[in-house]
C-alpha positions in Angstrom: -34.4 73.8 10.0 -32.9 77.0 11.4 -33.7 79.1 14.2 -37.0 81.5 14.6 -36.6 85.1 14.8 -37.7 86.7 18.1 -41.0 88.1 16.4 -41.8 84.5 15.8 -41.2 83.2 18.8 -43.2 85.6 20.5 -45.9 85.3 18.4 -46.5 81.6 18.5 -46.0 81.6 22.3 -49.3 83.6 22.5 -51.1 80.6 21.0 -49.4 78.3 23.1 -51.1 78.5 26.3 -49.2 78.4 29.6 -45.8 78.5 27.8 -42.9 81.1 28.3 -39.4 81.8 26.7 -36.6 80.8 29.1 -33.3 82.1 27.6 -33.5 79.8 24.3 -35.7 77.2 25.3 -39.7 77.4 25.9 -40.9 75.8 29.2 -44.0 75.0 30.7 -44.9 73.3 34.1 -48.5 71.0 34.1 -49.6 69.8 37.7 -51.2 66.9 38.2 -53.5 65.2 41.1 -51.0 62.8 42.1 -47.8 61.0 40.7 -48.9 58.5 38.6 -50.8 61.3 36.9 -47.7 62.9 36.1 -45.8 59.9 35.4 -48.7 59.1 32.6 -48.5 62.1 31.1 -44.9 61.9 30.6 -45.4 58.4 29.0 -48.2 59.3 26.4 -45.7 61.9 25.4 -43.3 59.8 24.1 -45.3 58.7 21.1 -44.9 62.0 19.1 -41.6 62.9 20.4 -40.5 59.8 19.0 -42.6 60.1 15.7 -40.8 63.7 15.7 -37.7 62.7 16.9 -37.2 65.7 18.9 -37.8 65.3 23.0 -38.0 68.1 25.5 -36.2 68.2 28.4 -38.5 66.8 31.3 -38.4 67.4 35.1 -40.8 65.5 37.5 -41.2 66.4 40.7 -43.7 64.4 42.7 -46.7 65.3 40.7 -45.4 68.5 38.7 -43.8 67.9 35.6 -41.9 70.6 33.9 -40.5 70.2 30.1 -38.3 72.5 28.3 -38.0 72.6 24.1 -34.7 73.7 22.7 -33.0 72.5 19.5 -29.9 71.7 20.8 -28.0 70.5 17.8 -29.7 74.3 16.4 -28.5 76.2 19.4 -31.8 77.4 20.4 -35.3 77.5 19.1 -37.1 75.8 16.3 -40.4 74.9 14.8 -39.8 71.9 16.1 -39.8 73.1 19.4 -43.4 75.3 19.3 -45.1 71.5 17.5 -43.3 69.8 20.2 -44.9 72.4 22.9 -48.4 71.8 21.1 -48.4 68.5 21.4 -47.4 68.2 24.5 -50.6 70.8 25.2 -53.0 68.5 23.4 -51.8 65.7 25.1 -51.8 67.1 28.7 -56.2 68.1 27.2 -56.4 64.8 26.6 -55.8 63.5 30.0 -58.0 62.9 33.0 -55.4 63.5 35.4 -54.9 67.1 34.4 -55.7 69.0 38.0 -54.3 72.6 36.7 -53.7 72.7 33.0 -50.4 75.6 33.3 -48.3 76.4 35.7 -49.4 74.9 39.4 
């Protein structure tokens, strides 16, 4: 897999709702009602990151959860990053915890 051009990269962040190019990662914070909220959201991620084997970065704080998609091993972004970014969009959709769906 090799890294995206910047012409890519900005042109798949404009479909990815609520997600923004941080250096040469992607990141996006989701805010939740309460903790466990976040906490679930986190977990129901794991199935496709695993399935993918590629997992963000992920921050939780109280009920705020921030992740961040880099390729490490790549040294910056991938496709694998924007699917991982979409996923983790359709997942955060799918729950009915979701108080802000974006940054909160």
């Amino acid at each position: 897999m090799g890294l995206l051009s910047p012409d890519h990269i900005a042109d798949s962040l404009g479909a990815l709702e609520g997600w923004s190019l941080d250096g040469k990662a992607i990141t996006k914070s989701f805010t939740f009602q309460d903790f466990p909220g976040a906490v679930l959201f986190v977990s129901a991620l794991v199935p496709g990151a695993e399935d993918a084997a590629h997992h963000p970065d992920i921050e939780i704080h109280y009920r705020r959860v921030t992740l961040r998609y880099t390729t490490h091993d790549e040294g910056g972004l991938t496709q694998k990053d924007l699917d991982g970014a979409a996923m983790a969009n359709a997942v955060a959709a799918s729950l009915p915890h979701l108080e802000e769906f974006g940054d909160g």
